[in-house]
Backbone as CSV, one residue per row, in Angstrom:
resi,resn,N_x,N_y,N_z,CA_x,CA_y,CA_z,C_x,C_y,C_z
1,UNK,-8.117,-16.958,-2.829,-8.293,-15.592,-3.328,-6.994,-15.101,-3.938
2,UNK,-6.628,-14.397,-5.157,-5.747,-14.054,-6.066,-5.984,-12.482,-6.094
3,UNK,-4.816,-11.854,-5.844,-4.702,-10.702,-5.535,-3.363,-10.219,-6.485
4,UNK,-3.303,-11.035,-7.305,-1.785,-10.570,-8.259,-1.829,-9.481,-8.942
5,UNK,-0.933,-8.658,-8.526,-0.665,-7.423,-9.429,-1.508,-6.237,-9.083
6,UNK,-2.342,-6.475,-7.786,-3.290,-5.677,-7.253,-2.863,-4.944,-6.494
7,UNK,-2.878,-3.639,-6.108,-1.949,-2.629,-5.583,-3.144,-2.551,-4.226
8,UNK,-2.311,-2.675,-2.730,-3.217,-2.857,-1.894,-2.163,-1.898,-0.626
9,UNK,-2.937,-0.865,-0.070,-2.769,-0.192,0.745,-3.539,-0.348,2.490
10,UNK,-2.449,-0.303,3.228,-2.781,-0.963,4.192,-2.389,-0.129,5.810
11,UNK,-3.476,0.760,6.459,-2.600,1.520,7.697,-2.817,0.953,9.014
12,UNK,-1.886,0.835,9.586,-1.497,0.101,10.623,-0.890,-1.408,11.058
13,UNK,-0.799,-0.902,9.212,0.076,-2.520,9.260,1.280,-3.206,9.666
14,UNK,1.797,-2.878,10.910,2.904,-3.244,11.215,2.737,-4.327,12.518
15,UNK,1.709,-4.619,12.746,1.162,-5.209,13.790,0.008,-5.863,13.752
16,UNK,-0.153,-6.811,14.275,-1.933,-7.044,14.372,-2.731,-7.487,13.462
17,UNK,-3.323,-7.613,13.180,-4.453,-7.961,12.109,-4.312,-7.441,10.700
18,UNK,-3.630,-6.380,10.798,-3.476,-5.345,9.658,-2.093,-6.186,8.963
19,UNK,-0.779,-6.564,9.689,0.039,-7.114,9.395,0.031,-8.690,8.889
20,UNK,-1.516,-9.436,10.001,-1.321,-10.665,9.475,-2.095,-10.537,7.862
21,UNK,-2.775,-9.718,7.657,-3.210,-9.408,6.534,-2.556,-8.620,5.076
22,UNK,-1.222,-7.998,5.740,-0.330,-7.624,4.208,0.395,-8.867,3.899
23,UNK,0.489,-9.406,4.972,1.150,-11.246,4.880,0.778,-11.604,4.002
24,UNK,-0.692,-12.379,4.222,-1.448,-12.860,3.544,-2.004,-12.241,2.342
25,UNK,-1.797,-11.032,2.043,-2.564,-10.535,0.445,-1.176,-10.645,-0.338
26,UNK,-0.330,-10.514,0.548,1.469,-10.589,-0.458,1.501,-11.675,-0.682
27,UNK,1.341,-12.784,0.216,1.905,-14.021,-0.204,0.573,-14.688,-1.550
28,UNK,-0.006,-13.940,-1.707,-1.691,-14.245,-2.968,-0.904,-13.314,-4.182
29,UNK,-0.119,-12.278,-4.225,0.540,-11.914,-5.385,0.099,-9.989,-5.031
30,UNK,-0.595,-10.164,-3.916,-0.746,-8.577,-3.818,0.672,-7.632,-3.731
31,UNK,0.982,-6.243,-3.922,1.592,-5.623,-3.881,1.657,-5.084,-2.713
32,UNK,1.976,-4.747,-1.570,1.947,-3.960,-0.195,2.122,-2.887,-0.489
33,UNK,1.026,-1.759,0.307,1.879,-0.596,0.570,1.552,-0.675,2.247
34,UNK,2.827,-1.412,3.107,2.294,-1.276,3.947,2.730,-0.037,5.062
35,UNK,2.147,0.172,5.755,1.645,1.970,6.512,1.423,1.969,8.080
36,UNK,2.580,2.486,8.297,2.394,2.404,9.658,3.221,3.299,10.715
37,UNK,2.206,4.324,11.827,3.192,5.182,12.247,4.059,4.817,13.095
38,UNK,5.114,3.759,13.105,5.923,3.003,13.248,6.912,2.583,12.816
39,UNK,7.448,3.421,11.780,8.346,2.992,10.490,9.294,1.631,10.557
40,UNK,9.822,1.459,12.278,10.731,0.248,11.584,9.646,-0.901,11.812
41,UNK,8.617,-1.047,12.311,7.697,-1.978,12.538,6.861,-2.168,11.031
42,UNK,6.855,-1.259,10.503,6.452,-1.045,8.972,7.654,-2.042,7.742
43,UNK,8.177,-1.582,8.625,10.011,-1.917,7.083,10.337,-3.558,7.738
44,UNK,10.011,-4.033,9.215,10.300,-5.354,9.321,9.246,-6.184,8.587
45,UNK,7.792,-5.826,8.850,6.819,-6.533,7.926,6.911,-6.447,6.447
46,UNK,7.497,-5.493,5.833,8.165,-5.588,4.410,9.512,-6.685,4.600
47,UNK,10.080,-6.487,5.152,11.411,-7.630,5.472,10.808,-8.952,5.252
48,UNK,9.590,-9.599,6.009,9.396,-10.938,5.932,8.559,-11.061,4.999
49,UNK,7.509,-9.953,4.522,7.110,-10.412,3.138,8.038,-10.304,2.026
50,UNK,9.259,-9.369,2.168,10.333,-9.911,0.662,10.349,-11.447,0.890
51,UNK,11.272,-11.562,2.441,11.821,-12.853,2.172,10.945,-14.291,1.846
52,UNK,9.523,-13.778,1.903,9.010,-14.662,1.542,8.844,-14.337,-0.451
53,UNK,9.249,-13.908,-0.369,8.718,-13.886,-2.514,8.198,-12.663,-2.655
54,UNK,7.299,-12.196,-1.889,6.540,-10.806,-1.947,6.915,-9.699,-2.129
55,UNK,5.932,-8.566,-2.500,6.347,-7.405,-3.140,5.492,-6.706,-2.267
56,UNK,6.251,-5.266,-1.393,5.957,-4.269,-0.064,6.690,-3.319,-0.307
57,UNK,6.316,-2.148,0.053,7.198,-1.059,0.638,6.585,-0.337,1.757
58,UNK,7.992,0.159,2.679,7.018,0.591,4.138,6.855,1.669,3.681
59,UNK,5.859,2.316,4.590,5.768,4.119,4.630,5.081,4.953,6.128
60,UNK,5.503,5.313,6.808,5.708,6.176,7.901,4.161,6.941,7.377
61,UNK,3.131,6.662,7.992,1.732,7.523,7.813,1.439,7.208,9.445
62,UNK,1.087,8.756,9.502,0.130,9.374,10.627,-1.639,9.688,9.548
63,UNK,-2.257,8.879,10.465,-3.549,8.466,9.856,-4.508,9.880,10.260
64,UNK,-4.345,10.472,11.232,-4.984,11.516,11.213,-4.835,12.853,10.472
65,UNK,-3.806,13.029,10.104,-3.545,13.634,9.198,-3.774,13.845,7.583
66,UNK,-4.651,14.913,6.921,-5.307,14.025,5.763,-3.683,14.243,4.974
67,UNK,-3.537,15.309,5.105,-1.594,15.839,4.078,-0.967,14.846,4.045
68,UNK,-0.740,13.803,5.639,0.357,13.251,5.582,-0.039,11.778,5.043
69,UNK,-1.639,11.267,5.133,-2.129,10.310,4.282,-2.046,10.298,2.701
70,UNK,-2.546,11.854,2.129,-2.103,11.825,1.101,-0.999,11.768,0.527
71,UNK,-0.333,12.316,1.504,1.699,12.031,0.664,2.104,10.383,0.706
72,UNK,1.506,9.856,1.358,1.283,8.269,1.853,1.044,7.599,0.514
73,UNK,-0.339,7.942,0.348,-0.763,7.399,-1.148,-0.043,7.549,-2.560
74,UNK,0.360,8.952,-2.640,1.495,9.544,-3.476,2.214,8.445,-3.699
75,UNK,3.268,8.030,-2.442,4.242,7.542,-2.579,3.749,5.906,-3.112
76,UNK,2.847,5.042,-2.788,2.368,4.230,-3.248,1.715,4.164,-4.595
77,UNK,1.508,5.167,-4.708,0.961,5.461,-6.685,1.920,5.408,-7.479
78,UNK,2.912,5.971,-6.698,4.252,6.541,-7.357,5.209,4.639,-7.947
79,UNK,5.152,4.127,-6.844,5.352,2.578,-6.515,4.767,1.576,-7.346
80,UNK,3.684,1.435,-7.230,2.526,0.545,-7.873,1.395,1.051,-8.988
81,UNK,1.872,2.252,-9.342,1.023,2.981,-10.521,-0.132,3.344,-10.332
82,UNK,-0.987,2.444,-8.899,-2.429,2.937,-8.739,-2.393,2.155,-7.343
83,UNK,-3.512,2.700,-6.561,-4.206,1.882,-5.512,-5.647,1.140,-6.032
84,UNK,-5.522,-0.327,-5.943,-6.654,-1.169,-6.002,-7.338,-1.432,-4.827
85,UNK,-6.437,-1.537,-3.683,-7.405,-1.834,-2.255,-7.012,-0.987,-1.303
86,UNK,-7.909,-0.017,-0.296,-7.363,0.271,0.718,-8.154,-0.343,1.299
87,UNK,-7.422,-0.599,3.009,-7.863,-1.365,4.192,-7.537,-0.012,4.851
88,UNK,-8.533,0.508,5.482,-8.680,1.447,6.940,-8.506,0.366,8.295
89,UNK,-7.144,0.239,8.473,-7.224,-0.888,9.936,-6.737,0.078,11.193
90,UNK,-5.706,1.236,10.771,-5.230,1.543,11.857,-6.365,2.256,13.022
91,UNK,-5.956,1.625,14.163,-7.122,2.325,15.334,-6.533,2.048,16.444
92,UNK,-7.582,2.262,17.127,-6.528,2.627,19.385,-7.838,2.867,20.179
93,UNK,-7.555,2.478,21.567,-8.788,2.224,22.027,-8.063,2.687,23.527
94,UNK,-8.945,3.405,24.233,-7.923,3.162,25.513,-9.397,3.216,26.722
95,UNK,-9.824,2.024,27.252,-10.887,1.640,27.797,-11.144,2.432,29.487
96,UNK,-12.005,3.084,30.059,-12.742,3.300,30.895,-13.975,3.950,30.999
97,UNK,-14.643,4.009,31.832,-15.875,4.261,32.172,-15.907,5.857,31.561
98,UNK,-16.886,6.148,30.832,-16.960,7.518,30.096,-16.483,8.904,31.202
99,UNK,-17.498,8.094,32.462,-17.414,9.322,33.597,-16.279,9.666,33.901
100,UNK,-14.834,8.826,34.037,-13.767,8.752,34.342,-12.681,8.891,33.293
101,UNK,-12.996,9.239,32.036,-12.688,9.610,30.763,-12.006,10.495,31.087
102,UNK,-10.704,10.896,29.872,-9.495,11.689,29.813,-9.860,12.378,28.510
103,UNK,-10.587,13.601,27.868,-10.948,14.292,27.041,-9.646,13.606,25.768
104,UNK,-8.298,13.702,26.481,-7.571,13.797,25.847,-7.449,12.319,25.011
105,UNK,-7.897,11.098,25.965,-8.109,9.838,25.000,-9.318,9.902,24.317
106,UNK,-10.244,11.079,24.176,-11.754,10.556,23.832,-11.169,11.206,22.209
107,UNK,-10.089,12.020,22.378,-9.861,12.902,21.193,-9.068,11.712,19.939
108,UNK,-8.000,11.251,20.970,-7.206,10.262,20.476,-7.892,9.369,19.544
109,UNK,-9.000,8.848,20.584,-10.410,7.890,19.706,-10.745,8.202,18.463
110,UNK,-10.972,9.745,18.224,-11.744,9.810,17.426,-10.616,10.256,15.982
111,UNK,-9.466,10.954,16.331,-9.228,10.796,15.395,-8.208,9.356,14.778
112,UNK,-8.021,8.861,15.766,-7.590,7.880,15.034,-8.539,6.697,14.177
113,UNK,-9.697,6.261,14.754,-10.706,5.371,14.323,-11.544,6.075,13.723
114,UNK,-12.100,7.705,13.654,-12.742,7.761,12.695,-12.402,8.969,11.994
115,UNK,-11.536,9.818,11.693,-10.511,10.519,11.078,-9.477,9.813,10.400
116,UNK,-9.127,9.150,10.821,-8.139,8.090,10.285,-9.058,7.738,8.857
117,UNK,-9.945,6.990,8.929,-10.998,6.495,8.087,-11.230,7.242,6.902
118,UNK,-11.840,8.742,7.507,-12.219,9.294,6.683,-11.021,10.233,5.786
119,UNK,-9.759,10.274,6.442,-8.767,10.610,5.665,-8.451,9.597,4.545
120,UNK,-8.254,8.291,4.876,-8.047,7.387,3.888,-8.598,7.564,2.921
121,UNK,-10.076,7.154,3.156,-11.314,7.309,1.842,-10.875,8.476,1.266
122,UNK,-10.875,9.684,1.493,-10.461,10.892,0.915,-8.781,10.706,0.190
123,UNK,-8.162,10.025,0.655,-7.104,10.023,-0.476,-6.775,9.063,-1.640
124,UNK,-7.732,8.436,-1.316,-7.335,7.495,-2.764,-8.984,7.129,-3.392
125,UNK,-10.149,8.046,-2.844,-11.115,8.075,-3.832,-10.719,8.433,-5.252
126,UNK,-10.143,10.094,-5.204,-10.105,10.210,-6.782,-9.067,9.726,-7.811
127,UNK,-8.249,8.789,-7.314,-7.420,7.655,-8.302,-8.994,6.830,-8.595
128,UNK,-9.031,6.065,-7.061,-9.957,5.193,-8.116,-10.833,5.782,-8.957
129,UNK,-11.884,6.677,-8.600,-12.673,6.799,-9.345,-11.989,6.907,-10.796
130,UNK,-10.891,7.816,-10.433,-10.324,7.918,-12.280,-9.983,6.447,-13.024
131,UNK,-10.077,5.755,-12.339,-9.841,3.823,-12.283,-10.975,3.337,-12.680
132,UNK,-12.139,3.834,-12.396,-13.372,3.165,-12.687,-13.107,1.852,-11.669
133,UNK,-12.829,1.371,-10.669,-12.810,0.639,-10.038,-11.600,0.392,-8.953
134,UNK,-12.558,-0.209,-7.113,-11.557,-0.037,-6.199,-11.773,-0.636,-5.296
135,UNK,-11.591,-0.816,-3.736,-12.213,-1.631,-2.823,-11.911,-0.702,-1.962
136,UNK,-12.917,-0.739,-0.949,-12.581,-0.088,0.675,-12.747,-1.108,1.216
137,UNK,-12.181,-1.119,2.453,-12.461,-1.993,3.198,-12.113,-1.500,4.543
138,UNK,-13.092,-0.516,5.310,-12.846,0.032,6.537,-13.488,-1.274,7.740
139,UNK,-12.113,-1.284,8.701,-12.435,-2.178,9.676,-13.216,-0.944,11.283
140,UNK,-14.120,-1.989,11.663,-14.949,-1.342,12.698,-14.741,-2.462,13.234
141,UNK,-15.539,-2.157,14.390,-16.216,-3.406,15.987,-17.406,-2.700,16.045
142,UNK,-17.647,-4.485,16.857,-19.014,-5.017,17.189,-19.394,-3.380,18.358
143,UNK,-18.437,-3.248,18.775,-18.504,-2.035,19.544,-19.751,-1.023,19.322
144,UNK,-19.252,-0.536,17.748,-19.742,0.239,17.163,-21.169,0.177,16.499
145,UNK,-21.357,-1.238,16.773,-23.103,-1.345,16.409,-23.413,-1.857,17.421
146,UNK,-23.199,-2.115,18.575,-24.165,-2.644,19.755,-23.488,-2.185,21.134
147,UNK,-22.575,-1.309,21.049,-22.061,-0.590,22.282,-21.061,-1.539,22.941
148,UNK,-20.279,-0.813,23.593,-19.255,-1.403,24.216,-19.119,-0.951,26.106
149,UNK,-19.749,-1.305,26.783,-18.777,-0.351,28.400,-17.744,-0.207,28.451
150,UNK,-17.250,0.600,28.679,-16.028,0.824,28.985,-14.928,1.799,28.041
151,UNK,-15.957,1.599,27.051,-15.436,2.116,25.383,-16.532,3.087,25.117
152,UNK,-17.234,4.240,25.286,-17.919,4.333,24.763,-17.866,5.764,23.976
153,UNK,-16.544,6.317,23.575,-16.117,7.009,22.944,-15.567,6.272,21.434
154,UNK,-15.131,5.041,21.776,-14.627,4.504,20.923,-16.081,3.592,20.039
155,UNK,-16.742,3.227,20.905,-18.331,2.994,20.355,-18.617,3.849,19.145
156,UNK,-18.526,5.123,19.996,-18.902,6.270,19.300,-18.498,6.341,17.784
157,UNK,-16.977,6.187,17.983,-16.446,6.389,16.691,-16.263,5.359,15.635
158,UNK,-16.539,4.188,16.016,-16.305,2.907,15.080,-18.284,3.012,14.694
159,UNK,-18.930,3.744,14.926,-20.159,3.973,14.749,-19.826,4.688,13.402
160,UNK,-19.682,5.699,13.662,-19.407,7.050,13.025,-18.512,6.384,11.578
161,UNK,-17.878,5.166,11.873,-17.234,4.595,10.452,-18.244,3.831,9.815
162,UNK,-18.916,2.818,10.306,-20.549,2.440,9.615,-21.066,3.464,8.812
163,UNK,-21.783,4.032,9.515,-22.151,5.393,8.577,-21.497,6.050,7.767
164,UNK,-20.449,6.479,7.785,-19.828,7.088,6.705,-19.462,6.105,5.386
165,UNK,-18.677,4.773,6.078,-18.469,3.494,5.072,-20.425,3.468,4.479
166,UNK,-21.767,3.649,4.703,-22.271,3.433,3.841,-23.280,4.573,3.004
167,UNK,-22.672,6.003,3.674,-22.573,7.176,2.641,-21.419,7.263,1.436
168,UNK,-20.584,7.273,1.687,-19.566,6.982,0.757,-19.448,5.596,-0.138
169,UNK,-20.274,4.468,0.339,-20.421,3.596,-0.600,-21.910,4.178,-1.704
170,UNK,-22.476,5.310,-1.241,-23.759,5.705,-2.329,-22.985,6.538,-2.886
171,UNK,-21.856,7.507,-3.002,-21.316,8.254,-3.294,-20.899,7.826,-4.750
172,UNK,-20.205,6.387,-4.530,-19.182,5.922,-5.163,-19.761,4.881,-6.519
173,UNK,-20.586,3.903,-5.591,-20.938,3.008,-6.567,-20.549,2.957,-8.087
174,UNK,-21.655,3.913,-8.225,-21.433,4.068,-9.832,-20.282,4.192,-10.612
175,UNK,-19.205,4.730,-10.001,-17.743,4.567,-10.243,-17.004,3.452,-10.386
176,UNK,-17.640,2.502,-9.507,-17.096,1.209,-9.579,-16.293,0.669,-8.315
177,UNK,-16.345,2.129,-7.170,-15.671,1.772,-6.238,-16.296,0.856,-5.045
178,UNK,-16.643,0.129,-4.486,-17.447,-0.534,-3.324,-16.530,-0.153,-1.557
179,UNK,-17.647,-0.267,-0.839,-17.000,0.408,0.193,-17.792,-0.712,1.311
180,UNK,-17.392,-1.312,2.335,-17.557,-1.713,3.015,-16.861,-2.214,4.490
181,UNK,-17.495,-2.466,5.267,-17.266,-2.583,6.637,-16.911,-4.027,7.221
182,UNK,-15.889,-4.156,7.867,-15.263,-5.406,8.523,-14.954,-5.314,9.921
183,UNK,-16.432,-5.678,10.838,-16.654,-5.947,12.541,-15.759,-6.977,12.638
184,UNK,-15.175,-6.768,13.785,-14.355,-7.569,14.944,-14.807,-7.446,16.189
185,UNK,-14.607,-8.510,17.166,-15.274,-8.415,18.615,-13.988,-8.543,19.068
186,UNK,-13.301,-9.624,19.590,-12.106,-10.081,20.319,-11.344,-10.548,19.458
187,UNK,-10.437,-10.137,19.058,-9.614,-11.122,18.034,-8.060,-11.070,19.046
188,UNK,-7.689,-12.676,18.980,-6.252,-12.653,19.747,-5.039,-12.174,19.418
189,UNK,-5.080,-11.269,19.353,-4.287,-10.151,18.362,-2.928,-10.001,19.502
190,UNK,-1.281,-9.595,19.510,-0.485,-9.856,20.144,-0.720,-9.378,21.993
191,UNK,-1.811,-7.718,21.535,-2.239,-7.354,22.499,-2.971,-8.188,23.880
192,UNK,-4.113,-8.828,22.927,-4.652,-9.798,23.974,-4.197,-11.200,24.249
193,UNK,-3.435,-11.437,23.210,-2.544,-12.664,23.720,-1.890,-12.818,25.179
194,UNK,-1.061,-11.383,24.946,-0.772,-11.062,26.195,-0.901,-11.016,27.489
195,UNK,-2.502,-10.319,27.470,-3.239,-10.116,28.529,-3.693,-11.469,29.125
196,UNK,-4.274,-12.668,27.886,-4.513,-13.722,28.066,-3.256,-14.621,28.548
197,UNK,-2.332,-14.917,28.363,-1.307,-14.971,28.708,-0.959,-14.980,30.401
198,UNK,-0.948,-13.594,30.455,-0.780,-13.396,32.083,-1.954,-13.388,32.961
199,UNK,-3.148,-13.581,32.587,-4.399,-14.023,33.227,-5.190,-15.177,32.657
200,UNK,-4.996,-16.234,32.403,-5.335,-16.961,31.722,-7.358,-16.880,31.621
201,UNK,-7.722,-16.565,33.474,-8.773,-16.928,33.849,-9.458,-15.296,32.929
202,UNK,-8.879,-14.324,32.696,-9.412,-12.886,31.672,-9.834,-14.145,30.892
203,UNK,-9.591,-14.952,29.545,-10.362,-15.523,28.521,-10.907,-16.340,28.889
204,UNK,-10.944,-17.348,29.885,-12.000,-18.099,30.086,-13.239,-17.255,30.250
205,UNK,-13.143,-16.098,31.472,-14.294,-15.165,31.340,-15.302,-14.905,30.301
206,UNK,-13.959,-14.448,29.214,-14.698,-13.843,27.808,-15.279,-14.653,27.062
207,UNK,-14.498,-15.523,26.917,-15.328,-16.557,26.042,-16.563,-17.329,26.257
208,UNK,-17.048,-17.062,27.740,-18.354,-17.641,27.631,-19.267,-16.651,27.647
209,UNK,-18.902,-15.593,26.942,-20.123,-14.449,26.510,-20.152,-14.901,24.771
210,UNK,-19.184,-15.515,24.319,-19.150,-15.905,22.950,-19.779,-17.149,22.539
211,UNK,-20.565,-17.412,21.630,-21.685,-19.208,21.415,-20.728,-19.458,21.242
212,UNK,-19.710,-19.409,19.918,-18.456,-20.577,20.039,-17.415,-20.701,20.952
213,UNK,-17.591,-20.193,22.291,-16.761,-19.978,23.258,-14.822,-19.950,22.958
214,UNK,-15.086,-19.244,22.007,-13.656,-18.929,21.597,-13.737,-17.793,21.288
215,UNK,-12.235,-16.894,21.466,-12.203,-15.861,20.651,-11.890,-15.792,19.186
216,UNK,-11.710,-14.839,18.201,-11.148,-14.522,16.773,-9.705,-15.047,16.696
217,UNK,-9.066,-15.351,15.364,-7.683,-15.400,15.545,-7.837,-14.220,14.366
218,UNK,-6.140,-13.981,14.317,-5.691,-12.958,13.231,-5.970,-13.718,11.749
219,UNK,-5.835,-14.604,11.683,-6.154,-15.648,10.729,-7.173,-15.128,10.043
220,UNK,-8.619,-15.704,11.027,-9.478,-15.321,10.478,-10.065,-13.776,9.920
221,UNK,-9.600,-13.239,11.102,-9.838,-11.716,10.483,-9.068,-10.958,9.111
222,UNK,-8.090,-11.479,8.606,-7.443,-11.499,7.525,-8.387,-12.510,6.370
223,UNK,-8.699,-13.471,6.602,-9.892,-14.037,6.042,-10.850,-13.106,5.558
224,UNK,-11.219,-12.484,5.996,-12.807,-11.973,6.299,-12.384,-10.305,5.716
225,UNK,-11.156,-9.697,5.848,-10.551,-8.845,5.391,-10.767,-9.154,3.372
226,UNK,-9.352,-9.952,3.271,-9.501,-10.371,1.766,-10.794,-10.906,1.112
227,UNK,-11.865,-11.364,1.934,-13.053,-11.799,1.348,-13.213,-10.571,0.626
228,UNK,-13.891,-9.754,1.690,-14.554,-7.958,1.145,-13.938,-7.486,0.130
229,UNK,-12.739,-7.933,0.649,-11.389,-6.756,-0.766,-11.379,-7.704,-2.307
230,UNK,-11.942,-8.871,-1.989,-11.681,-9.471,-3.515,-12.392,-9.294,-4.584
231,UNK,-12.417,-10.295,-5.726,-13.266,-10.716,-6.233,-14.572,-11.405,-6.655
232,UNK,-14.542,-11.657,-5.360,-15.805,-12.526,-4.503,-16.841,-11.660,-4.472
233,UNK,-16.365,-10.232,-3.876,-17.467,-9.807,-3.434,-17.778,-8.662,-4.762
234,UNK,-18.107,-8.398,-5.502,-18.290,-8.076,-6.853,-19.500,-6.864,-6.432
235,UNK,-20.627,-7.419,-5.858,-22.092,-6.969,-5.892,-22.658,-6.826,-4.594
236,UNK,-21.513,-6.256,-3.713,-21.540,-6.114,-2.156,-20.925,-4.636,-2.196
237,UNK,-21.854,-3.911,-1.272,-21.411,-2.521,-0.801,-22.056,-1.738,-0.199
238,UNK,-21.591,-1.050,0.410,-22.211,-0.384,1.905,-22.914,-1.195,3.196
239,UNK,-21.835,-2.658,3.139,-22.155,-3.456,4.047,-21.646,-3.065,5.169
240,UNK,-21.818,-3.962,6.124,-20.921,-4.676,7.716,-21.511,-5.462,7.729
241,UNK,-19.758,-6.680,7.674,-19.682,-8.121,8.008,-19.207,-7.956,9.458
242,UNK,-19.958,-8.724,10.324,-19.191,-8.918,11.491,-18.611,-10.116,11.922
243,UNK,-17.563,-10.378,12.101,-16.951,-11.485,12.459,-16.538,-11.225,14.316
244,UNK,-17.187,-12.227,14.680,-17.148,-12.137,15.991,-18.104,-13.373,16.538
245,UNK,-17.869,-14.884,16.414,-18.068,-15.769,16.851,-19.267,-15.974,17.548
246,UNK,-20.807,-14.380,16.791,-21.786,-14.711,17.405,-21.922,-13.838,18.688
247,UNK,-21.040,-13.199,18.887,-20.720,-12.616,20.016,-22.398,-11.157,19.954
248,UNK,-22.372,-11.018,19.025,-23.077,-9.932,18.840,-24.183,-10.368,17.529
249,UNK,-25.566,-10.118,17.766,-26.276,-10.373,16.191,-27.402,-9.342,15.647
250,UNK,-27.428,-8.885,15.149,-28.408,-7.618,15.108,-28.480,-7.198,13.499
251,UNK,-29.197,-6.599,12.978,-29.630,-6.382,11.965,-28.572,-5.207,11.806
């Protein structure tokens, strides 16, 4: 996949899936804007995509915020003359039983995974549209179409991005913009490495709820990321792809 000269915006990219993915669209010829409320975790993932050949700049975005998303984009327009791809990755999850729920994480949930979202889409719709052409590419979980225990605020809201990712893909179409959805179940992301790591017997668990009894790597979910965002997918929109090893299958 060839991403040269393609101006690609990216929040929460300083970590995780979001990061192995400005990697990988930089090292294809993409432009980074990568975004993260993390700034030096933002400016080191620009560090290793310079030193690899690549072209990034960090930028300090709080995703719930639509002002401070839009000054975000600004500064990346300002950079790269236009946005060609945004990726909605940044999100947070903080797991227990609803009953035993902290109002204050159910809030956290929502605006980060689905405020976050809908701030994005809202700041760099009307470039593209004035572009006649663009990519979304809001990431959700399996969560969010078949429920999660333990999560079910965060269910809630990676729901709430489905739906909107395929109102805003009827919105848009005709513009040229496509909007679509990228499910994850488990991906071994540094977080669960971790966890796996110091419990080894936590992934044996998990993985035999999965047919390929493995979890996701960042790899692939960066895969499955640039698929949606390319050229490939031309005549795709108001989907969800789920990548999740089977873990989940449903219409």
């Amino acid at each position: 996949m060839d991403f040269t000269g393609k101006s690609i915006f990216i929040t929460g990219a300083g970590a995780g899936i979001g990061k192995t993915t400005a990697m990988e669209m930089a090292s294809r010829g993409g432009l980074l804007a990568v975004t993260d409320i993390d700034l030096d975790r933002a400016g080191a993932v620009v560090s290793e995509i310079e030193e690899a050949g690549g072209t990034a700049i960090a930028i300090q975005t709080d995703v719930t915020g639509l002002a401070d998303v839009e000054e975000s984009v600004a500064r990346a327009i300002e950079a790269f003359g236009k946005i060609d791809v945004l990726v909605n990755n940044a999100g947070w999850a903080h797991p227990s039983p609803l009953i035993e729920g902290d109002p204050a994480d159910w809030d956290k949930d929502i605006q980060l995974c689905l405020y976050g979202v809908i701030n994005g889409c809202r700041a760099v719709l009307p470039g593209m549209i004035d572009n006649g052409s663009g990519r979304i590419v809001n990431i959700c979980s399996d969560a969010g179409r078949v429920g999660e225990p333990g999560l079910a605020v965060y269910s809630a809201a990676k729901a709430g991005v489905v739906g909107l990712s395929k109102a805003v893909a009827k919105e848009v179409a005709r513009h040229g913009v496509l909007v679509n959805c990228v499910c994850f179940s488990c991906i071994r992301t540094e977080y669960f490495a971790d966890l796996f790591d110091a419990g080894p017997e936590l992934e044996q668990k998990m993985v035999k709820r999965y047919p390929m009894r493995r979890v996701g790597t960042m790899q692939e979910a960066a895969n499955a990321i640039m698929m949606m965002a390319s050229e490939y997918a031309t005549f795709i929109t108001g989907q969800v792809l789920s990548v999740n090893g089977g873990y989940a299958m449903c219409d």
